[in-house]
C-alpha positions in Angstrom: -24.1 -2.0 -2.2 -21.2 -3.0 -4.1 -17.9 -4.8 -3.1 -15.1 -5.3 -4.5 -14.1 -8.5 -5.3 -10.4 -8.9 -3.7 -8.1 -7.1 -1.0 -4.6 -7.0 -2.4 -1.6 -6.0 -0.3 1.5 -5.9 -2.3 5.0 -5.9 -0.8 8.5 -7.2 -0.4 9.7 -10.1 2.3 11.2 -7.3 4.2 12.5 -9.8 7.0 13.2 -13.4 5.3 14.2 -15.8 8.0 17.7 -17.6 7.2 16.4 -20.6 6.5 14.7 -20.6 3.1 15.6 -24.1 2.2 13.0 -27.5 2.6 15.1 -29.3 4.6 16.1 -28.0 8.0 14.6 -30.0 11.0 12.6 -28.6 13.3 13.3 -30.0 16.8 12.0 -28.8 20.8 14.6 -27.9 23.2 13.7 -26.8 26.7 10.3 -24.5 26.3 11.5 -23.5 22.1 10.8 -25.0 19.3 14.1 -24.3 16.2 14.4 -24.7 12.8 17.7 -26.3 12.3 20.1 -25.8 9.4 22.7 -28.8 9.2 24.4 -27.6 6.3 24.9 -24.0 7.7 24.4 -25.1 11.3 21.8 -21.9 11.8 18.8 -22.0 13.9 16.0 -19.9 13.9 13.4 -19.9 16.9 9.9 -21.0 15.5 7.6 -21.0 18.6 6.9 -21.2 22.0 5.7 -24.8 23.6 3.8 -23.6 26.2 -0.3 -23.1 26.3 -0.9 -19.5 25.5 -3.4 -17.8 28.1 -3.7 -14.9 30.0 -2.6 -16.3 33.7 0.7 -17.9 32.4 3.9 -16.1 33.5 6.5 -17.3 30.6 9.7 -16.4 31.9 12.3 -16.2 29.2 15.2 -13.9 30.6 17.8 -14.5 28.0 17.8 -16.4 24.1 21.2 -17.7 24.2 23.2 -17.4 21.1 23.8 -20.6 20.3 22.4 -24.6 20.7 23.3 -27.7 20.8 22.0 -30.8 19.1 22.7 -34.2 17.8 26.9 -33.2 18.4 26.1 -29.9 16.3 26.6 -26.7 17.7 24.1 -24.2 15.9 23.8 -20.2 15.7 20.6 -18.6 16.5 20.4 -16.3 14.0 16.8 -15.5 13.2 13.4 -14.9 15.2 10.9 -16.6 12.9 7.4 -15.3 11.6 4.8 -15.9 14.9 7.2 -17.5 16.8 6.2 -15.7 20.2 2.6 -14.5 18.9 -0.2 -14.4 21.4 2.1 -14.8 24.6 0.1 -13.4 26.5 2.0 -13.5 29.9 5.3 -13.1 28.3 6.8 -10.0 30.1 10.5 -9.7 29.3 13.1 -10.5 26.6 16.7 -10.5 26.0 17.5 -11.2 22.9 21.2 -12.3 21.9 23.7 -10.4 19.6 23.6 -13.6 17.4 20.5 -12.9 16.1 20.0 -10.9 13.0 16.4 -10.5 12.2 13.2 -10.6 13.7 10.2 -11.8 11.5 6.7 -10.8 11.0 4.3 -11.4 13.6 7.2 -12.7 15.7 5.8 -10.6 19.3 2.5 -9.8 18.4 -0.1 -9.8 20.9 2.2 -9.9 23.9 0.3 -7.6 25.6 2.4 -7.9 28.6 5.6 -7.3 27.5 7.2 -4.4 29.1 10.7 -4.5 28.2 12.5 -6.2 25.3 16.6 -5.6 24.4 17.2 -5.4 20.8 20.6 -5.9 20.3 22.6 -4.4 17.6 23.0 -6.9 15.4 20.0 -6.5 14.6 19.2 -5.3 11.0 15.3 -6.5 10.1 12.5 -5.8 12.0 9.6 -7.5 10.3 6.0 -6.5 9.5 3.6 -6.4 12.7 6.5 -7.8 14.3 5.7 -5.8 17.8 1.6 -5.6 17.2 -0.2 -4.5 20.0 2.6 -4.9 22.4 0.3 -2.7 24.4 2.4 -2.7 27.5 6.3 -1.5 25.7 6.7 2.1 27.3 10.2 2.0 25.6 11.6 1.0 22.4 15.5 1.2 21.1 15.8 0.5 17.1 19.2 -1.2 16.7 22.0 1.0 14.7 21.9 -1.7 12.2 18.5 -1.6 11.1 17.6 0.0 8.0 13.8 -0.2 7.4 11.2 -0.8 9.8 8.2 -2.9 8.9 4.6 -2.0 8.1 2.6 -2.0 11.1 5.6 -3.1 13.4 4.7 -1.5 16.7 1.1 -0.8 15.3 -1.4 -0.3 18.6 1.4 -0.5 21.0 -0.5 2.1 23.5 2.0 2.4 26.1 5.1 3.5 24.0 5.9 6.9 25.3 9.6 7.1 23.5 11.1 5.8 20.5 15.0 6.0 19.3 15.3 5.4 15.6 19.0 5.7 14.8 20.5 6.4 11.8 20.6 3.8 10.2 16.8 3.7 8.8 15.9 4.8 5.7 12.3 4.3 5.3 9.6 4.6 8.0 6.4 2.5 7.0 3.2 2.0 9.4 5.7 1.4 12.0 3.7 3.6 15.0 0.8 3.7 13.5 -2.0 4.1 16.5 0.5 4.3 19.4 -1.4 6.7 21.3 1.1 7.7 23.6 4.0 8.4 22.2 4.7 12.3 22.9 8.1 12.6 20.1 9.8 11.4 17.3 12.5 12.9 16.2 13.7 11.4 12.5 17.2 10.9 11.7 18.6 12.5 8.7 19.3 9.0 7.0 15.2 8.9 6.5 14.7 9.4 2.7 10.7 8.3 2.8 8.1 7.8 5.4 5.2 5.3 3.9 1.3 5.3 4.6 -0.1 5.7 7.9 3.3 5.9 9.8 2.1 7.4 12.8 -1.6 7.5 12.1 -3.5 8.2 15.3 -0.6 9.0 17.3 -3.3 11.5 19.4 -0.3 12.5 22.0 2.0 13.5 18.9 2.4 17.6 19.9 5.6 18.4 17.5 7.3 16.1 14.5 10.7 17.9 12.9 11.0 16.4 9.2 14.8 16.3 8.2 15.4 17.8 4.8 16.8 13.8 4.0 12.9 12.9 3.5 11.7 13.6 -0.2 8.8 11.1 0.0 5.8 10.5 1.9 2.9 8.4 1.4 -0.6 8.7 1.9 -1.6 9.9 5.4 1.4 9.5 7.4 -0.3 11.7 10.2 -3.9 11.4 10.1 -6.1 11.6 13.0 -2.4 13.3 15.0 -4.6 15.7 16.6 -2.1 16.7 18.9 -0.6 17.9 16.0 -1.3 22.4 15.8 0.5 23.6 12.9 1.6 22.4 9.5 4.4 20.1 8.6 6.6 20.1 6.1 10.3 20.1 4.6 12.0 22.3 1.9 10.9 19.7 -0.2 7.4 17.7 0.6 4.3 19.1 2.4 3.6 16.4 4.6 0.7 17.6 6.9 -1.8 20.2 7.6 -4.2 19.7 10.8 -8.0 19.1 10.4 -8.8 22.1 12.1 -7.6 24.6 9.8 -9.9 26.6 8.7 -9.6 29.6 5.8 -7.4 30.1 2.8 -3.7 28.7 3.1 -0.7 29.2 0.6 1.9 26.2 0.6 5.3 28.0 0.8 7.1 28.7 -2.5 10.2 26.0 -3.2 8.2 23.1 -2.1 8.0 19.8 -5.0 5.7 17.8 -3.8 2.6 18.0 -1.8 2.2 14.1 0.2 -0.3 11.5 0.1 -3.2 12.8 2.4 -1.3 15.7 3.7 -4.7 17.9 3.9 -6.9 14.8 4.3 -10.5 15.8 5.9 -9.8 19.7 6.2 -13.4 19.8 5.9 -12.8 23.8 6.8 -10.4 24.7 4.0 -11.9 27.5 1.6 -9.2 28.1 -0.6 -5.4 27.0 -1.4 -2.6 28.0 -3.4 -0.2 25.8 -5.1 2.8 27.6 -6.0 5.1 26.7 -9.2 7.4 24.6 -7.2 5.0 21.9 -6.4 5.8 18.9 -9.3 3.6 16.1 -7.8 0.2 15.8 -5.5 0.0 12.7 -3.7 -3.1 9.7 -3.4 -5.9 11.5 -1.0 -3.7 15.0 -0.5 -7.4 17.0 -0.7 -9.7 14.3 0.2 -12.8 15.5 1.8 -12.0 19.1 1.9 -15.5 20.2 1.7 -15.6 24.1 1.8 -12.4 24.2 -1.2 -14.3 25.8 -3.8 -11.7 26.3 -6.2 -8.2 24.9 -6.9 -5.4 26.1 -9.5 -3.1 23.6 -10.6 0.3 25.2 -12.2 1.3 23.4 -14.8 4.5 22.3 -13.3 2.8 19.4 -11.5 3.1 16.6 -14.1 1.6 13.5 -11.8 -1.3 13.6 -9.4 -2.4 10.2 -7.8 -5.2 8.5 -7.0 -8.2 10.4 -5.0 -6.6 13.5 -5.1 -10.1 15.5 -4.7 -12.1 13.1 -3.5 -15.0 14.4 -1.3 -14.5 17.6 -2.5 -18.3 18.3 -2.5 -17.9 22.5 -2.8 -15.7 22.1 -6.5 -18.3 22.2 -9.3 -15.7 22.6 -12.1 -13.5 20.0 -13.5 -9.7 20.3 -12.4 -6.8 19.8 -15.1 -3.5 21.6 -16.2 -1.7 21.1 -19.5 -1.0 18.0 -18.3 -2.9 16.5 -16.3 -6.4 15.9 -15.5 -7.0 15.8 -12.0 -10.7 15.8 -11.1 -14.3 15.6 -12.4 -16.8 16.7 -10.0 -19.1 13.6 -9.3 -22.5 15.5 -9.9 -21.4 15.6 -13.7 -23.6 14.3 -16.1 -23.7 12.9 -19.5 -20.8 13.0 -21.7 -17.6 15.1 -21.3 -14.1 16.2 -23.8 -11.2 15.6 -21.9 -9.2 18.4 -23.4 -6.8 18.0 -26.2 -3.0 18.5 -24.7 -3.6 16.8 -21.6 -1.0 13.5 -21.2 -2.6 11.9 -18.1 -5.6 11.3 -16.3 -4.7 11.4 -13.2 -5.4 8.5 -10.7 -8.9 8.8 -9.6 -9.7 11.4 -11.9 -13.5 10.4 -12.6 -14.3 8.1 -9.7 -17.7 7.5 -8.6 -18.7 10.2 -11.6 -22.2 7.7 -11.6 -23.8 10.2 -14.6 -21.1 10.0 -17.0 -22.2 8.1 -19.5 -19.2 8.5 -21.9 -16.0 9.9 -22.2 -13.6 10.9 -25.2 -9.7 10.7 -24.7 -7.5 12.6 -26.6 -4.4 11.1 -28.3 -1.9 13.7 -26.3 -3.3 11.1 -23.2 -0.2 8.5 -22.9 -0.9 7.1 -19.5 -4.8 6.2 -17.4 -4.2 6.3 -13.6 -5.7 4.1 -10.9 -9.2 3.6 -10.3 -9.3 6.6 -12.8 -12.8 5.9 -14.0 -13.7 3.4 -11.4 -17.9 3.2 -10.0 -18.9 5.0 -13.5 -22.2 3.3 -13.0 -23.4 4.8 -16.7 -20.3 5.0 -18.5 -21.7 3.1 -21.8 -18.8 4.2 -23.9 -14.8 4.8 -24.5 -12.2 4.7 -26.6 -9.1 4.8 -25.6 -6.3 5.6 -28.1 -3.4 4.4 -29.6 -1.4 6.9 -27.8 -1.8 4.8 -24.3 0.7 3.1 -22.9 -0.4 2.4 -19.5 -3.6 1.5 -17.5 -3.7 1.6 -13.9 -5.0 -0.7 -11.7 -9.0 -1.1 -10.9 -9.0 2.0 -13.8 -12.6 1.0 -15.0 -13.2 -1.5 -12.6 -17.4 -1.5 -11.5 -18.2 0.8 -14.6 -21.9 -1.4 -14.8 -23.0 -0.9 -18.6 -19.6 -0.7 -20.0 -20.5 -3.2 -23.2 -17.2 -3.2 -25.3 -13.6 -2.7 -24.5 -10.9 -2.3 -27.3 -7.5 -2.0 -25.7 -4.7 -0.2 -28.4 -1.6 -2.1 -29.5 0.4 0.6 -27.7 -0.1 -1.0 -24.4 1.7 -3.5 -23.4 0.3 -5.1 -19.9 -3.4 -4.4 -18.6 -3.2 -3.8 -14.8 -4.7 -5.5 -11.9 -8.3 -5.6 -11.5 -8.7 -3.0 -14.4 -12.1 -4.6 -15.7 -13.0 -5.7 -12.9 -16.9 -6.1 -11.7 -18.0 -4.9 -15.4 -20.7 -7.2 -15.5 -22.1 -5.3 -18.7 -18.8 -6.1 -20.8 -19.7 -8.7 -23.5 -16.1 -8.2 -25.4 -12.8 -7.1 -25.7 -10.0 -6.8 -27.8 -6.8 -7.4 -26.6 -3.7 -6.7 -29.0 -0.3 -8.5 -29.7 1.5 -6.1 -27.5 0.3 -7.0 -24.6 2.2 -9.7 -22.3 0.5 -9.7 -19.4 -3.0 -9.5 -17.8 -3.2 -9.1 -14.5 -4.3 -10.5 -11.6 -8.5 -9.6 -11.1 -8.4 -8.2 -14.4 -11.1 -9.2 -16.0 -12.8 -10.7 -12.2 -16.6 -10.8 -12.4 -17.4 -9.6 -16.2 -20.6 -11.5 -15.9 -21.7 -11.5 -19.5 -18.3 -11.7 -21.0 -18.8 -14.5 -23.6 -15.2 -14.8 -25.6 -12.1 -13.8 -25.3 -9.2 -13.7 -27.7 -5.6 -14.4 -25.9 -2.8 -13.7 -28.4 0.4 -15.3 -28.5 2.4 -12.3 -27.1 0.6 -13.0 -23.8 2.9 -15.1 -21.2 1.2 -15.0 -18.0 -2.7 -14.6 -16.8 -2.7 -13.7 -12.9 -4.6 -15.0 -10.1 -8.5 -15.0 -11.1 -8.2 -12.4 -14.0 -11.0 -13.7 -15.6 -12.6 -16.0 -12.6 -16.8 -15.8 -12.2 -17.1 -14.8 -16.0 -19.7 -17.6 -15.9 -20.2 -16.6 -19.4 -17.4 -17.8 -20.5 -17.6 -21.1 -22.1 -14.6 -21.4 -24.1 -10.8 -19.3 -24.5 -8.1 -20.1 -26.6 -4.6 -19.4 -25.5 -1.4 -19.8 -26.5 1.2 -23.0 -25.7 3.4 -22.7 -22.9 1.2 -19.6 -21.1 1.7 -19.3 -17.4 -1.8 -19.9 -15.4 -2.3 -18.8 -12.3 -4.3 -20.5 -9.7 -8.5 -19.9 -10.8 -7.1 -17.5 -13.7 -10.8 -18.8 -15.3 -13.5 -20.3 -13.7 -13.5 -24.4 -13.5 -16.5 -24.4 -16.0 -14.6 -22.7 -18.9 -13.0 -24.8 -21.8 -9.7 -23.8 -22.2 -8.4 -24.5 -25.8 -4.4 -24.3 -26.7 -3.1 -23.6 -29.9 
């Protein structure tokens, strides 16, 4: 069985505490441990002194706003990444209107922890920052918070209600897996709701999406099956419950069909995709296994990765003028993309395991993600001068892949693109190219040289790491390497 070689999880510091500098002291007062800021006399709490077991009762009624130490009187302003993780008997927090943001991981596991205030000032709740808080019936988001993290009440059982004011703009995995919760309603400052908001919210019966969301990620509502009819806006299709079953038309003026939004509608014969519709999200038809057929209008211009995937019932390829969409994975030997087309679309080919090669025309401008990725018997491709991008993991595990010329039109190469060919012996990398990412090249076994222009300035984290054959690489002065960009073994050679 194959692996793949890395996990990556990209995102921003949505919550970064207020001391970023080295040299703040970090001191105990009472049951708290603080990070103390001299120069800006700020304080952010940083743990909890007390063993952490299931029998201790940690009574903290109130933080107070403010310290005192060493003649210096200092502002709590942040709760810092873990700082009450794994309290396991903590039941109840006040926290003061001093503080400004709460960091990642800084409740999690508090699995007794029935009430918390958040007060208003408020305007960062961090990733995970409330993670399987499994005894919160009630949760009040703060009027100055804007974005709530990934996964920040994630498995929080209990929580029957949520108030999201409107102040957010973004919903990320927030609820994902709170069982319980019954409603949401979403404030018209909402603009996006991100992958697996309220996955597996089982007691969700009713969601109203304002007309203010224009973007949704993939499977915002998956496994909501509480959920009886379809959602959507005047502008995204968000959701359509597994249990449908038959033909359905998506309503005329909708853009954009979301990320998972008719995920596992294994009863699904037929849709229609009306003229409207611009984009098709990553996973929007996965594993609809009775959809026989599918029409693409050539007004969508960008479908993304997976679109089809699982769709055992389509037998024919799936493409507009300008996009290819889907290759049906019982395809064998070697197949035209047709002349016109301007991108494959992310996931187009994957796991196609009897391709053996595959001629791109030059209308093709951009590769998606994972586009050809598990093409066990893909021997062969040329991609042409016309591309200027390459997705990431776009070939990656393609086996007996032996050569690899990448055009002078591109200018970075994606991360883990190559990655797990462990039949490439060479490629060619041009003089436009100024970055290789991280994973790139991870685990090209027989790889055995490599030619890093000049125009490169950075290599990422392992691109080119267990390429064992890979004695020697020359690369230019003054290159950024990143940790294990090659393995120990290889020579590297400057010029």
């Amino acid at each position: 069985m194959k692996a793949k070689f890395f996990s990556l999880v990209f995102g921003l510091i949505a919550c970064a505490g207020t001391l970023l500098a080295w040299d703040y002291e970090r001191v105990q007062i009472n049951d708290l441990y603080y990070n103390l800021d001299a120069t800006t006399k700020t304080a952010e709490i940083a743990g909890y002194s007390k063993d952490y077991d299931d029998s201790a009762d940690y009574v903290i009624t109130n933080i107070a706003p403010t310290i005192f130490y060493k003649d210096i009187v200092y502002t709590v302003k942040s709760i810092g990444d873990h700082a009450f993780a794994d309290c396991t008997g903590l039941k109840s927090i006040i926290i003061s209107n001093s503080v400004t943001s709460i960091g990642k991981y800084a409740f999690s596991g508090c699995k007794t922890l029935t009430s918390i205030v958040i007060p208003n000032s408020v305007t960062c709740i961090g990733d995970y920052a409330f993670y399987e808080c499994n005894s919160l019936t009630i949760v009040r988001i703060p009027k100055g918070v804007t974005s709530i993290g990934d996964y920040a009440f994630y498995g929080c059982k209990t929580l029957t209600s949520v108030e999201i004011p409107n102040s957010v703009t973004s919903i990320g995995g927030a609820f994902n897996s709170c069982i319980s919760l019954t409603s949401i309603v979403i404030p018209n400052s909402v603009t996006s709701i991100r992958n697996g908001a309220f996955n597996h919210c089982k007691a969700l019966t009713s969601v109203e999406i304002p007309n203010s969301v224009t973007s949704i990620e993939g499977e915002a509502f998956y496994g909501c099956s509480g959920l009886k009819e379809p959602i959507y806006n005047e502008h995204v299709f968000f959701y359509m419950p597994q249990s449908y079953s038959g033909a359905y038309a998506i309503p005329n003026g909708i853009k954009s069909i979301g990320g998972g939004a008719f995920y596992g509608c294994s009863s699904l014969t037929s849709i229609v995709i009306p003229n409207s519709v611009t984009s098709i999200g990553k996973g929007a038809f996965n594993y609809c296994k009775a959809l026989t057929s599918v029409e693409i209008p050539n007004s969508v211009t960008s479908i993304e990765g997976e679109a089809f995937y699982g769709c055992s019932g389509l037998k024919e390829p799936i493409y507009n003028a300008y996009v290819f969409a889907y290759l049906p994975r019982s395809y064998s030997g070697a197949y035209n993309i047709p002349n016109g087309i301007k991108s494959i679309g992310g996931g187009a080919f994957f796991n196609c395991d009897s391709l053996t090669s595959i001629i791109i025309p030059n209308s093709v401008t951009s590769i998606g993600a994972k586009a050809f990725e598990n093409c066990d018997n893909l021997t062969s491709v040329t991609i042409p001068n016309s591309v200027t991008s390459i997705g990431a993991e776009a070939f990656e595990n393609c086996d007996n892949l032996t050569s690899v010329t990448i055009p002078n039109s591109v200018t970075s190469i994606g991360v883990g693109t190559f990655s797990g060919c462990r039949g490439l012996t060479s490629v060619t990398i041009p003089n436009s190219v100024t970055s290789i990412g991280v994973g790139t090249f991870y685990g090209c076994k027989t790889l055995t040289s490599v030619e890093i222009p000049n125009s490169v300035t950075s290599i990422g984290n392992g691109a080119f790491n267990h390429c064992h054959a890979l004695t020697t690489v020359r690369v230019p002065k003054g290159i950024k390497l990143e940790e294990s960009s090659f393995p120990a073994s290889t020579q590297i050679i400057y010029y």
